[in-house]
Every structure is written in structure tokens, then in C-alpha cells.
VOBAMI-343200 format. One record per residue (C-alpha): residue number from 1; x, y, z. Coordinates in Angstrom, 3 decimals. Example, Ala and Ser with C-alpha at 12.3 -4.5 7.8 and 13.67 -1.06 7.14 Angstrom:
// residues 2
(1 (12.300 -4.500 7.800))
(2 (13.670 -1.060 7.140))
END
This chain:
// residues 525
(1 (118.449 129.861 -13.621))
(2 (115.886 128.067 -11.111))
(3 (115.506 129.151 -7.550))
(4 (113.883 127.957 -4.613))
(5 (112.253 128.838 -1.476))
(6 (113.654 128.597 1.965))
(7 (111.995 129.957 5.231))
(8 (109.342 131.758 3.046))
(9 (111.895 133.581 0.691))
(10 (113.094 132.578 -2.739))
(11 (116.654 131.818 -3.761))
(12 (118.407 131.556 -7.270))
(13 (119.741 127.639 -6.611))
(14 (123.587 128.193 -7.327))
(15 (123.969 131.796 -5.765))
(16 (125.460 132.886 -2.736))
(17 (122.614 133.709 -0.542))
(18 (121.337 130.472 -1.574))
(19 (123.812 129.486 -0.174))
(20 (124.216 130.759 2.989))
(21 (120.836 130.264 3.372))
(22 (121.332 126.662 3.127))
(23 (123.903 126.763 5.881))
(24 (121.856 128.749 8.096))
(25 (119.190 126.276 7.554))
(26 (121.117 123.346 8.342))
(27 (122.532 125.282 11.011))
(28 (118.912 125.808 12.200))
(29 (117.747 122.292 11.993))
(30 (121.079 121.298 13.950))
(31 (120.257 123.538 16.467))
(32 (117.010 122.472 16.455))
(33 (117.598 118.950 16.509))
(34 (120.106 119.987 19.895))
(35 (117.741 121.807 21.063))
(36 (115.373 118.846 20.923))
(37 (117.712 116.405 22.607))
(38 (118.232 118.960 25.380))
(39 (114.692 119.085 25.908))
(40 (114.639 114.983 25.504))
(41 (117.615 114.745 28.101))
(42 (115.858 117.505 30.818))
(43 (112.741 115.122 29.980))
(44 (114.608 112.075 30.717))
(45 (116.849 114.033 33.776))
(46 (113.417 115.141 35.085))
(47 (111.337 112.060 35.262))
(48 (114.737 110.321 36.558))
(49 (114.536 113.374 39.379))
(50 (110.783 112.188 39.957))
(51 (110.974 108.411 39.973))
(52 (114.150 109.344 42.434))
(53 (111.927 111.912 44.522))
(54 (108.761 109.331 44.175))
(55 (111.332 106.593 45.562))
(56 (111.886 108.521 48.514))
(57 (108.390 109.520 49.129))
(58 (107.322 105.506 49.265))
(59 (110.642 105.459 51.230))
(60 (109.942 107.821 53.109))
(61 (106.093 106.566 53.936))
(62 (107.648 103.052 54.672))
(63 (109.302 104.590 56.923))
(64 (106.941 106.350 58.760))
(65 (104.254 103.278 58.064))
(66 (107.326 101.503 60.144))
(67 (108.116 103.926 62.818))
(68 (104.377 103.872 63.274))
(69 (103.738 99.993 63.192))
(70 (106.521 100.084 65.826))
(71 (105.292 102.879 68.138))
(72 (102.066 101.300 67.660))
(73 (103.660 98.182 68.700))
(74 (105.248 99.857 72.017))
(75 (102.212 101.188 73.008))
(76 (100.427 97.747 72.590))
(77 (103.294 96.424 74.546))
(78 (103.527 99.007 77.161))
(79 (99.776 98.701 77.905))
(80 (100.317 94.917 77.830))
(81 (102.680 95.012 80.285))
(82 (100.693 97.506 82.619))
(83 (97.844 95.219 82.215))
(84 (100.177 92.371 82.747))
(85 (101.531 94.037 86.228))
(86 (97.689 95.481 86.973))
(87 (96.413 91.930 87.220))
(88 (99.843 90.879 88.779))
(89 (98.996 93.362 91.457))
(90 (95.417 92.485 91.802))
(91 (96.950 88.770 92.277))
(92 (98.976 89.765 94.765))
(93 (96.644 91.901 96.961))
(94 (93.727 90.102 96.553))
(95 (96.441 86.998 97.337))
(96 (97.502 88.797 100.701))
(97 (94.183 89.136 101.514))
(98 (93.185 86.349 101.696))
(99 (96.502 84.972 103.333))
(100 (95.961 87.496 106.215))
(101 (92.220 86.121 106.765))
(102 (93.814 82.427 106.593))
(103 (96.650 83.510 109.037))
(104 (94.103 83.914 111.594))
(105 (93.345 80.407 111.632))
(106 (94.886 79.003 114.880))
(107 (94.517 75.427 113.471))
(108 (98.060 74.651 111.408))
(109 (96.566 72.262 109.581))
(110 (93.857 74.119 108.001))
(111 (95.747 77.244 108.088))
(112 (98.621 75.238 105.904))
(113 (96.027 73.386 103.829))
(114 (94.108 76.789 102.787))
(115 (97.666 78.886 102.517))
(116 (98.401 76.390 99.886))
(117 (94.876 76.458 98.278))
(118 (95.128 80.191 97.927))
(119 (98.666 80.565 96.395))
(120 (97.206 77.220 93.710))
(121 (94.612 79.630 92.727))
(122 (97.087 81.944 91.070))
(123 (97.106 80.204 87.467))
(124 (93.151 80.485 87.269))
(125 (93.146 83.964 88.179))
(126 (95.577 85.712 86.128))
(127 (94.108 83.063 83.442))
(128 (90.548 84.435 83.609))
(129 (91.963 88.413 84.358))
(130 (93.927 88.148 81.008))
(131 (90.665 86.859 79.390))
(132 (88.714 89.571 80.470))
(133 (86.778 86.929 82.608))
(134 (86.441 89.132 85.618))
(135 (83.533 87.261 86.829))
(136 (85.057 84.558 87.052))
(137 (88.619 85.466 88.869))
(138 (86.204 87.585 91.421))
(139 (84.258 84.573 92.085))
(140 (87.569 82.297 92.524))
(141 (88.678 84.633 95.156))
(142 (84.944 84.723 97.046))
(143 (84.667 81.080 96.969))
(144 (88.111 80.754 98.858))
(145 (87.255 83.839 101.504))
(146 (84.150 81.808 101.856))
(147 (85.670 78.978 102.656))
(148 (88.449 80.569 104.660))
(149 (85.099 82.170 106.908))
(150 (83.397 78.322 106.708))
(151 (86.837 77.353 108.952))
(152 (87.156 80.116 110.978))
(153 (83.531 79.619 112.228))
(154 (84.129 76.715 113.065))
(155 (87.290 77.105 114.751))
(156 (85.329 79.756 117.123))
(157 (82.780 76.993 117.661))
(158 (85.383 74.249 118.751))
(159 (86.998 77.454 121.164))
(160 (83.338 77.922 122.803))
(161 (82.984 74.237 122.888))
(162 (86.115 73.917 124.718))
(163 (85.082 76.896 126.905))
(164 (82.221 75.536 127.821))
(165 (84.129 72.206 128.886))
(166 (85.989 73.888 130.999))
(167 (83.750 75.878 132.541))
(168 (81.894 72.729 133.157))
(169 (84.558 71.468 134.169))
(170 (85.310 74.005 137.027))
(171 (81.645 73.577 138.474))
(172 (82.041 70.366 138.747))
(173 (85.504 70.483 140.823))
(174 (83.886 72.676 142.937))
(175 (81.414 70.158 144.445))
(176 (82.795 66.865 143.758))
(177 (85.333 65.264 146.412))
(178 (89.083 64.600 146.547))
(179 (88.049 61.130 144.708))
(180 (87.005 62.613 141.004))
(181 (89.594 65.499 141.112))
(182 (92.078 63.466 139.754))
(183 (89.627 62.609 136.760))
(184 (88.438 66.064 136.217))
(185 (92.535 67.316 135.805))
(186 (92.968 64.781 133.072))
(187 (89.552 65.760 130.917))
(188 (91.464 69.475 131.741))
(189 (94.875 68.707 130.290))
(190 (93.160 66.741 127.623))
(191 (91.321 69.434 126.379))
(192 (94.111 71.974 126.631))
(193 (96.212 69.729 124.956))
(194 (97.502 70.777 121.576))
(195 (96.108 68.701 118.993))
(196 (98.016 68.734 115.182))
(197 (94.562 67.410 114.032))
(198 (91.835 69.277 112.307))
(199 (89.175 71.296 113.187))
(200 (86.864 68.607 112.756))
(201 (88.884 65.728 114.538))
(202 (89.616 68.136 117.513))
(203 (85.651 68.576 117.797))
(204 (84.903 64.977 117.874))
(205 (87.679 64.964 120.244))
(206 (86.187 67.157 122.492))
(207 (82.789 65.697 122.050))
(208 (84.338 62.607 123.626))
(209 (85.762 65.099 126.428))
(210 (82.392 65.970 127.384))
(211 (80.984 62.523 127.013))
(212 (83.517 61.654 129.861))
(213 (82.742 64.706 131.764))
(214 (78.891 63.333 131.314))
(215 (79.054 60.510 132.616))
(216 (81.689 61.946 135.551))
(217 (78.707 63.967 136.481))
(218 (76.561 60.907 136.934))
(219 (79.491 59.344 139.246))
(220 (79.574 62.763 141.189))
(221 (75.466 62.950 141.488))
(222 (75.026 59.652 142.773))
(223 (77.844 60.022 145.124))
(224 (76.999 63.408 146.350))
(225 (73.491 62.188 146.588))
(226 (72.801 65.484 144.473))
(227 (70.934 66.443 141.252))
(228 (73.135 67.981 138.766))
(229 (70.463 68.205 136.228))
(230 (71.752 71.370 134.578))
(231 (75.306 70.430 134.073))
(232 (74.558 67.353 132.349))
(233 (71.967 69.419 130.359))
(234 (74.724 72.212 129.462))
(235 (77.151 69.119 128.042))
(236 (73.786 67.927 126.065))
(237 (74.675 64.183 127.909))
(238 (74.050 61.588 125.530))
(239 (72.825 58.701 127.588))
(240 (73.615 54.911 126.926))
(241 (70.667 53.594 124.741))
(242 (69.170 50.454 125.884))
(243 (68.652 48.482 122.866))
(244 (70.521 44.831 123.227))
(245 (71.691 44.929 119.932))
(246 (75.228 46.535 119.465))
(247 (75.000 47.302 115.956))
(248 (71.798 48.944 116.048))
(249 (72.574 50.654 119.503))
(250 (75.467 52.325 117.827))
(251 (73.783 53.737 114.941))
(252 (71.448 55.279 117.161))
(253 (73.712 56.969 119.249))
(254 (75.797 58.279 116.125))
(255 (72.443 59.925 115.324))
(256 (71.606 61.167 118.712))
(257 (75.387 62.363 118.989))
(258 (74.693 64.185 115.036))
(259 (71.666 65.766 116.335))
(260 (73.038 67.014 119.473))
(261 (76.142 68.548 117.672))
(262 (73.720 70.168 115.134))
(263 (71.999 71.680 118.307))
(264 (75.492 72.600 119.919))
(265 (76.195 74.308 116.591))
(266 (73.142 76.549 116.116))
(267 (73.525 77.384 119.698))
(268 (76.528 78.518 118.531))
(269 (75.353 80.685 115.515))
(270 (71.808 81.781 117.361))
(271 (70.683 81.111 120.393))
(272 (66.642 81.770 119.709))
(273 (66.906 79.387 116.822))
(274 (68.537 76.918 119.314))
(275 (65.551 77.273 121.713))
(276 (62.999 76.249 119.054))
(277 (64.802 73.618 117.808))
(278 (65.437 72.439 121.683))
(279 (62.337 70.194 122.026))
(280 (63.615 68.054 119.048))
(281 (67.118 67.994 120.780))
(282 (65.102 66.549 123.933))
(283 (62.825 64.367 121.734))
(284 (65.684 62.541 119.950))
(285 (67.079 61.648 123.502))
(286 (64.140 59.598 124.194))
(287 (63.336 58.006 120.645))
(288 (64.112 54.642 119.870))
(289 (62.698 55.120 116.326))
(290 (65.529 55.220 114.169))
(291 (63.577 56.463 111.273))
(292 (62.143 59.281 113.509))
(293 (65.662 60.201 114.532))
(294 (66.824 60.479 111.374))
(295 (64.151 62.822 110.668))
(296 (65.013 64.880 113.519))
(297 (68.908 64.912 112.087))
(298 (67.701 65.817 108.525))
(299 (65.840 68.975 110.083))
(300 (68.515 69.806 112.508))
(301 (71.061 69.937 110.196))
(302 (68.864 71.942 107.608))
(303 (68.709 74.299 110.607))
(304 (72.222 74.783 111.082))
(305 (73.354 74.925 107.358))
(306 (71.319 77.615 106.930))
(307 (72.715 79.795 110.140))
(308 (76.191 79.236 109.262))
(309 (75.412 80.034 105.011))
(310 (73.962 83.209 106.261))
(311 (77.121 84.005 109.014))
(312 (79.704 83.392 106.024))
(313 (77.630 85.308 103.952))
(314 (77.278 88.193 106.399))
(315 (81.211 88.245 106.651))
(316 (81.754 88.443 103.289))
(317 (79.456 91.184 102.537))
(318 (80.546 93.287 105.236))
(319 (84.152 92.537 103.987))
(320 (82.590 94.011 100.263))
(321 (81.331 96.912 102.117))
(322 (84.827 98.066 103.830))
(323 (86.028 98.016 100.301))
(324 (83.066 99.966 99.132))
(325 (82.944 102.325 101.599))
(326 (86.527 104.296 100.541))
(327 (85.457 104.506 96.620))
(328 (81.893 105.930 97.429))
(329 (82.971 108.363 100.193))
(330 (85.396 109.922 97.145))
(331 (81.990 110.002 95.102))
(332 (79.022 112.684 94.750))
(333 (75.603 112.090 96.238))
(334 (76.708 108.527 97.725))
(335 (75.977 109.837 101.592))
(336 (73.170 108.334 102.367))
(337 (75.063 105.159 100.966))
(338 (77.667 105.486 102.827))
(339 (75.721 105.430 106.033))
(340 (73.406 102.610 104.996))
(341 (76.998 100.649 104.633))
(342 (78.106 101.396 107.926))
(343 (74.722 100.551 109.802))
(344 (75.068 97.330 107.672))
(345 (78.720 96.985 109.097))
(346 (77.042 96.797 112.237))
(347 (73.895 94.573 111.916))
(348 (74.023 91.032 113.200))
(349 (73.222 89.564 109.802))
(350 (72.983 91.366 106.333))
(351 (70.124 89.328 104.121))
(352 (71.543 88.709 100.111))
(353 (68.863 91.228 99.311))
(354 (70.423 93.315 101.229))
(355 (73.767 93.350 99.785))
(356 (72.379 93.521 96.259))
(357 (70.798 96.755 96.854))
(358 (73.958 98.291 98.377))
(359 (75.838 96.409 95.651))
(360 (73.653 97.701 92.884))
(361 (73.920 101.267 94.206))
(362 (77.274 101.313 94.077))
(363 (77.703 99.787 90.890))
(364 (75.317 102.205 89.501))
(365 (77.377 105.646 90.885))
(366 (80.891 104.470 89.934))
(367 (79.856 103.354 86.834))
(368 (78.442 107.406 86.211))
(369 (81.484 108.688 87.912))
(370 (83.812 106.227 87.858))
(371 (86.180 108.654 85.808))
(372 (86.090 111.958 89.162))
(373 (86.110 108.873 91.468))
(374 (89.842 106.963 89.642))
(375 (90.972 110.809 89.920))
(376 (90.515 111.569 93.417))
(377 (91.524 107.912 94.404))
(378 (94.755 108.576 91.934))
(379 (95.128 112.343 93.774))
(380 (94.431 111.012 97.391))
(381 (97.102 108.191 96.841))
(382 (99.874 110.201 95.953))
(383 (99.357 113.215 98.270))
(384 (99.362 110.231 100.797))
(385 (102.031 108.919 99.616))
(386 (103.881 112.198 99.778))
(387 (102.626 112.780 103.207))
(388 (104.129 109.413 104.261))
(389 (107.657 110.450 102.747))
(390 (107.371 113.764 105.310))
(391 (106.618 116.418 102.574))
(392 (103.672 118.612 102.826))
(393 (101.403 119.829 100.056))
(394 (100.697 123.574 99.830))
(395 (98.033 125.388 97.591))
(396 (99.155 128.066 94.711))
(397 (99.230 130.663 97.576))
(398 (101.395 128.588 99.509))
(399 (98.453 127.781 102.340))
(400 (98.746 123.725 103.449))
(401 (96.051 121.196 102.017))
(402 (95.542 117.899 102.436))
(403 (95.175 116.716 99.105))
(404 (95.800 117.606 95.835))
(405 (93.032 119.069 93.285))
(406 (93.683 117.007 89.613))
(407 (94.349 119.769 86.807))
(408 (95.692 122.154 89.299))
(409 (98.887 123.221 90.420))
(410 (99.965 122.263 93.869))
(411 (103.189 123.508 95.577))
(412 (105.761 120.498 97.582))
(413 (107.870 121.293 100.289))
(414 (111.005 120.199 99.504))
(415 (114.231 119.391 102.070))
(416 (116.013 121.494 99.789))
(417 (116.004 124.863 101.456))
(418 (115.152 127.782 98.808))
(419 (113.194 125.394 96.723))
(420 (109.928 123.677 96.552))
(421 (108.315 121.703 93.976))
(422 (105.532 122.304 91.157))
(423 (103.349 119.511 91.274))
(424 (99.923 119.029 88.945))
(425 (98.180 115.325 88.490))
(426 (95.674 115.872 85.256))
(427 (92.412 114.833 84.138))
(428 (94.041 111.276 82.303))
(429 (96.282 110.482 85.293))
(430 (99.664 111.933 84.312))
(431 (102.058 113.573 86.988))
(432 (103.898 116.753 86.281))
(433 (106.664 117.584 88.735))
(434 (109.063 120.373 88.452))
(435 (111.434 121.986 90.856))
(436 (111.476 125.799 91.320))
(437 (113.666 127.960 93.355))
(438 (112.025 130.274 95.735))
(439 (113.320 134.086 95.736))
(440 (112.084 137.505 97.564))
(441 (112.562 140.003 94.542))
(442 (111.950 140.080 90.795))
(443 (115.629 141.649 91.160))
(444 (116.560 137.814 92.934))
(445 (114.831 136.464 89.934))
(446 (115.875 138.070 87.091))
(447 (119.831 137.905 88.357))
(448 (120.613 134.167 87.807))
(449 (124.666 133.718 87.949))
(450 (126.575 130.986 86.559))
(451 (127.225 129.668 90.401))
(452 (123.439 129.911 90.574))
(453 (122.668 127.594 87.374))
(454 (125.496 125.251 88.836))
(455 (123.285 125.202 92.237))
(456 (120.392 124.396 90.615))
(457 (121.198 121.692 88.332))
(458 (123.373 120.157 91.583))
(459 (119.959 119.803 93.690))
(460 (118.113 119.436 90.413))
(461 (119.656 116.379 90.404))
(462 (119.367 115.352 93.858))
(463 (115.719 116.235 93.365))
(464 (115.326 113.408 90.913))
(465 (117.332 110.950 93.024))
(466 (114.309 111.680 95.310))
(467 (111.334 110.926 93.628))
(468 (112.694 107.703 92.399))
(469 (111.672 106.611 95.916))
(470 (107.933 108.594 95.156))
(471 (107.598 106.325 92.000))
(472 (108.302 102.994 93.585))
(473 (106.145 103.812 96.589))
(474 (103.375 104.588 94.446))
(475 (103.706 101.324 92.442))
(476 (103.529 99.463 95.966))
(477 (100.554 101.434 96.754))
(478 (99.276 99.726 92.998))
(479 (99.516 102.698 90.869))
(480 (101.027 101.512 87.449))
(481 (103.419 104.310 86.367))
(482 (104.421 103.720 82.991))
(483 (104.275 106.982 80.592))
(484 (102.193 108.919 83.593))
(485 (105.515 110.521 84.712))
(486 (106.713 113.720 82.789))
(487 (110.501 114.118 83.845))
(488 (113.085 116.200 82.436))
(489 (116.767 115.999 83.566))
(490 (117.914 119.390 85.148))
(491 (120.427 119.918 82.587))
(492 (117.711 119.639 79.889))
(493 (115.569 123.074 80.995))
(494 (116.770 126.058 82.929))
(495 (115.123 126.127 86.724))
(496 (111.908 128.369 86.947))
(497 (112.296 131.019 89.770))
(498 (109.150 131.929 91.399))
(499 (108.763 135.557 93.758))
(500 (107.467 134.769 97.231))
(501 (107.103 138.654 98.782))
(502 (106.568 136.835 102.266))
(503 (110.484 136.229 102.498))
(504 (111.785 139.499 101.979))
(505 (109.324 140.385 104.637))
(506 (110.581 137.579 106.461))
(507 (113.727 139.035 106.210))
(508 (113.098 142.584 106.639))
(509 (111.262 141.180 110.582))
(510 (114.832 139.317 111.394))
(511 (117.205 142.094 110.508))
(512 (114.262 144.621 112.261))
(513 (114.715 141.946 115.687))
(514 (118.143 141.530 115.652))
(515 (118.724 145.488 115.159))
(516 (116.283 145.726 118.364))
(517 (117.624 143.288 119.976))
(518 (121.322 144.966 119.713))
(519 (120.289 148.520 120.761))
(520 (118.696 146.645 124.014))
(521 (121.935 144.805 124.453))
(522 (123.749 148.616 124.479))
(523 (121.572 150.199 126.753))
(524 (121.601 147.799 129.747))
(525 (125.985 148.440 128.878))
END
């Protein structure tokens, strides 16, 4: 009989154990091949659980990649939008400042005419602002206060030309006879009159005024048999020229009249620069040369452009240094700056060299500390702010200050009685306000009833009614709030209780009067 081997043992082929060690290796390879499918089905299960768990981790980083994109998106939109209402606000004050210098324009006219010019500059502004061409938008707003200072000088000249018509006027009433007075009342009411002309016209007018009060004079001197040499002299009379021709007469006299408004005009701005250019005044009454004249004009009016380039320039500068002075008194080591402003505020005229020097200063410090000077301009404004609402700002000891120190705590009075108000401003800008309730004891403190929550969530809530009135006043006074504000609704956080030993004191003085005050009362029974 022949045999085999299976598994490493030898069988007789035909016998039992043969055979049941066929079966059992059958059954082996069976299990085996089950065994092997498992293991192929886990395999299968197990990279179907990964390609599932690797789906959600790229769905899950999508996701984040998007919540991301879009918070990233807010934030771009937020800080567009606070740039879009920063340069809105710098519109709109630098806009009312310049309408309040062009409301002081007496002239409706001009005032009209440069109202409208400022409010057309709006489109160029924000334009160059939202460019990042701040040069430009600050020179669009000190070309129009220059020109807004251009007309008001000379709306104070025509008022001192006017004044000095009528004072003219009034020394010449005095000595004349019943015969001119009639005259001199209608150069009066003429130049009282209300003209709806401009500045310019109403000068010329004028002008003409004191022609006819010139040549009054002349009536009133040879009548009077008198010399009035000086009043004719304070009108700068412009005498009749002689030449026969009409056309040539009058250009002369349009010269002479140019000249002696020039004169009239640096008179105006400074009277020693008027007295040298005087003999040329004098000169170009008497010349007949038209060439010389126009000579005369050409330096004359040289003279006076430069007097009233340096007055508008001196107002503008000085305006510059009002709105330097605030930023560099909140500075360190700017002192002696601050005083060489406010000598400069005073000077007659301030030179461009000057106001480079001051400007470059100034430049230079808030540049170095232009972070501690935003903070205690963003600290002063809202303890001001606060101080204009009636509240009052107390240190962490409870002693009063006037304004608050950024990235400490500062306590609020609050017109809730048994609470006051946490307040800190930090180094970035953002405003943490919290309400507290004020107790005498750690036993007050640590004994909170349900009537006691209900209390403080009530004026909790009242609380935050009340500083919606803080935030909007501190946007008018042009601080953007957008994420600076950390608020929590009362319901959100349980009210912190702070100990103040100086009320149980308080306290213990009252019940100590009253009881003192009651054994008094029994005695004089």
C-alpha cells in the first residue's frame, strides 16, 4: 500500500487517518482561505474607513481654509469700512473746518461761492485718502484755507477802507458848511449801503466813494479858503491828469488809481513797508511817463503780493500750530516745543523756515512716539467723554482722577447706587467695561440671593442701555469703534462683587449719629 505525507507526517493513502487527515486539511485550507478573505475584507473595510476619515480631514480643512478665507474676509472688510468711515470723518471735520473759517466771511457772495468750493472738494479728497495719497488730500484742503484767508484779508481791507471813508468823512462834516452836508450824507449812505457784489466790486466801489469825497474836499478847501492837505492825502486823491488826449489820459489814471490801491493795500498789511514805498506813491502822482508808471505799478504790486503771501501764510501756520500744540503737549520731551509754538502763536509773522522747523520737530517726536501719544489722545477722549456724560473716574483705591492710565484699571461712578463700573482702555486701543456691585463685607459678598442675581442682571441691563450713548459719543468725537468694545450681556456672566471697608464704616458713623442724636433728643424730654 502507498502512503503519503501531509503536514510533515506520513499516511497509508486509503486508511482512515488518511483520511481524516485529508478533511482536516481541507478544513484547514478553508479556514485559511476565510481567514484570508476576513483579513482581505478588514483590508478593504479599513482603507474604506481611511479614504472616509481622509475625506473628512480635506473636508474638514476646506472647511476651516473657508471659515478662514471668510474671517479673513470680515476683517478685510471691517478694516475697510473703518478706513472707509476714518477718511469719512476726516472729510467731514476737515469739511467743517473749513466751512466755519468761510462762515466768517461777511460777503454772501464769496461766502456762497467758497461754501460750494469746499463741499466740490469732497470727491478729490476721499479719492486721494483711499489712495493713500495723503499729500495730496492735505494739500487740497490748504489750498482752499488759503484761499478762504486770501478773502478774508481782503474783506478786512475793504472794512478799514470803508472806515477810513467814514472817518474822513466825519472830519470833513465838521468844517464844511450847511452847502456840502447834503453831499457828504449821500457818500455816507453809499458806503453803508449793502452791496450783493463782491469783495472786489465793493472796493472799486468804494474807491469811487473816496474819489468823490476827493474832490468834495477840493470844493470845501477852496470855499473855506482852507488847506486840507492831509485829508486829501489820507484818501490818496488821485488828481485829474492833464493830458488832452482821453484815451491816453485814462490809461494813466487806471495806473495811478492801481498804484495807489497797491499802496492802500500794503498800508493795510504793514505800515513801515507802506512808508518806503510812499515816495513812489507820490512820484506816480506827478509822472506823465506812462512807461515809468508802469514801472512803479510792477514794483508796487510785487510789494504787496508779497505782504499778503506772507499774512495767509502766517494764518495758516498758526492754524497748524493749534492743531499741533494738543498732540505734543500729550508727548515726552516736546516742552520746549510747545512753548516755541505758542510764542509763534503770538508773533506778527511766522517766516516758512520757521514753520518747517516746528513742523519737522513735530514730525520727528510723533513719529518716535506716535504709539504713547494715539494712547493718551484715545484715554483723554474717552475720560472726556465720560466726564461730559456726568460720570467721574476714580483710581483702583477709589481716589478721583482726571484721566484714565491705558492698561490699568479705572473705577466709574455709576447712577446706579451700589454699583460702579470696571473700566481698562489697553495698549492696542480696546475698551473693557464691566459693572460690579459695591458691598461692605466679604459676608455681603459671598451671600448672593436669587433676588440679588435678579437685581443685577435688571441694572446690568440698564447699564448697557447706557453706554450705547458712550459709544456713539465717542464716534462723534472720531473714535472708530468697531471690535475695540468688549461687551458681554448681563445674563451671559455672573456680576463681580467687590468689598469697599469704607461703607460699613460709613455705616457704622450713621447708626453711631443717629444713636447720639436720639439720646440728645431724650435728655432735653
Amino acid at each position: 500500500m502507498s502512503s503519503t505525507w501531509i503536514n510533515g507526517r506520513r499516511y497509508e493513502i486509503g486508511s482512515r487517518a488518511y483520511y481524516d487527515a485529508m478533511w482536516r486539511e481541507e478544513q484547514r485550507q478553508r479556514d485559511e482561505q476565510r481567514r484570508r478573505r476576513e483579513e482581505q475584507r478588514l483590508e478593504r473595510e479599513r482603507q474604506r474607513l481611511q479614504r472616509e476619515a481622509d475625506r473628512l480631514e480635506r473636508e474638514r480643512r476646506l472647511r476651516e481654509e473657508e471659515q478662514r478665507r471668510r474671517e479673513e474676509a470680515e476683517r478685510r472688510r471691517r478694516e475697510e469700512e473703518q478706513r472707509r468711515q476714518r477718511i469719512a470723518q476726516a472729510w467731514e471735520q476737515a469739511q467743517n473746518s473749513l466751512l466755519r473759517d468761510a462762515e466768517d466771511i461777511q460777503n454772501s457772495p464769496e461766502r456762497n461761492e467758497l461754501s460750494t468750493a469746499v463741499k466740490n472738494l469732497k470727491s478729490s479728497f476721499i479719492s486721494n485718502m483711499t489712495n493713500y495719497n495723503t499729500a495730496s488730500a492735505e494739500k487740497i484742503i490748504a489750498d482752499m484755507r488759503k484761499k478762504i484767508i486770501s478773502v478774508q484779508a481782503d474783506e478786512k481791507f475793504l472794512a478799514s477802507q470803508k472806515n477810513n471813508l467814514l472817518k474822513n468823512l466825519s472830519s470833513l462834516e465838521k468844517i464844511s458848511s450847511a452847502g456840502f452836508k447834503s453831499e457828504i450824507e449821500s457818500i455816507r449812505q453809499s458806503s453803508t449801503k449793502k452791496f450783493n457784489a463782491s469783495i472786489n466790486e465793493q472796493t472799486r466801489q468804494i474807491k469811487n466813494l473816496m474819489s468823490r469825497a476827493g474832490k468834495l474836499a477840493e470844493e470845501i478847501e477852496k470855499a473855506n479858503a482852507i488847506s486840507l492837505e492831509g485829508f486829501k492825502e489820507e484818501m490818496i486823491f488821485i488828481p485829474p491828469a492833464l493830458d488832452e488826449d482821453k484815451k491816453a489820459k485814462d490809461e494813466l489814471t487806471a495806473i495811478i488809481n492801481d498804484i495807489c490801491d497797491f499802496g492802500e493795500r500794503i498800508a493795510f498789511f504793514d505800515k513801515k513797508e507802506a512808508e518806503q514805498v510812499k515816495p513812489l506813491i507820490l512820484e506816480a502822482k506827478q509822472e506823465k511817463s506812462q512807461a515809468r508808471l508802469n514801472l512803479i505799478r510792477t514794483q508796487i504790486k510785487i510789494t504787496y503780493g508779497k505782504l499778503k503771501e506772507a499774512a495767509v501764510l502766517t494764518s495758516m501756520f498758526k492754524h497748524d500750530f493749534k492743531e499741533f500744540l494738543p498732540l505734543m503737549q500729550r508727548a515726552d520731551g516736546a516742552a520746549n516745543l510747545c512753548l516755541r509754538m505758542e510764542d509763534l502763536l503770538t508773533a506778527q509773522e511766522i517766516s516758512r523756515d520757521q514753520y518747517n522747523e516746528i513742523y519737522k520737530a513735530v514730525k520727528e517726536i510723533y513719529l518716535e512716539q506716535a504709539e504713547a501719544v494715539e494712547e493718551k489722545f484715545f484715554a483723554e477722549k474717552i475720560a472726556k467723554t465720560l466726564g461730559d456724560m456726568g460720570y467721574s473716574l476714580l483710581d483702583e483705591s477709589g481716589a478721583p482722577v482726571e484721566n484714565i492710565s491705558t492698561g490699568k484699571m479705572n473705577l466709574l461712578n455709576t447712577p446706579y447706587e451700589g454699583y460702579k463700573a470696571r473700566i481698562t482702555v489697553s495698549h492696542d486701543g480696546k475698551i473693557s467695561m464691566r459693572l460690579v456691585r459695591v458691598v461692605g463685607s466679604e459676608a455681603e459678598k459671598n451671600s448672593v440671593s436669587e433676588y440679588q442675581r435678579q437685581v443685577d442682571i435688571e441694572t446690568g441691563k440698564k447699564w448697557c442701555k447706557n453706554l450705547e450713548d458712550f459709544y456713539k459719543k465717542l464716534e462723534a468725537e472720531g473714535i472708530i469703534m468697531g471690535n475695540t468694545i468688549l461687551r458681554k450681556e448681563p445674563e451671559q456672566e455672573i456680576l463681580d462683587v467687590i468689598v469697599d471697608e469704607s461703607i460699613q464704616r460709613r455705616k457704622a458713623q450713621q447708626a453711631s449719629a443717629e444713636a447720639e442724636q436720639e439720646f440728645l433728643h431724650e435728655r432735653n424730654l
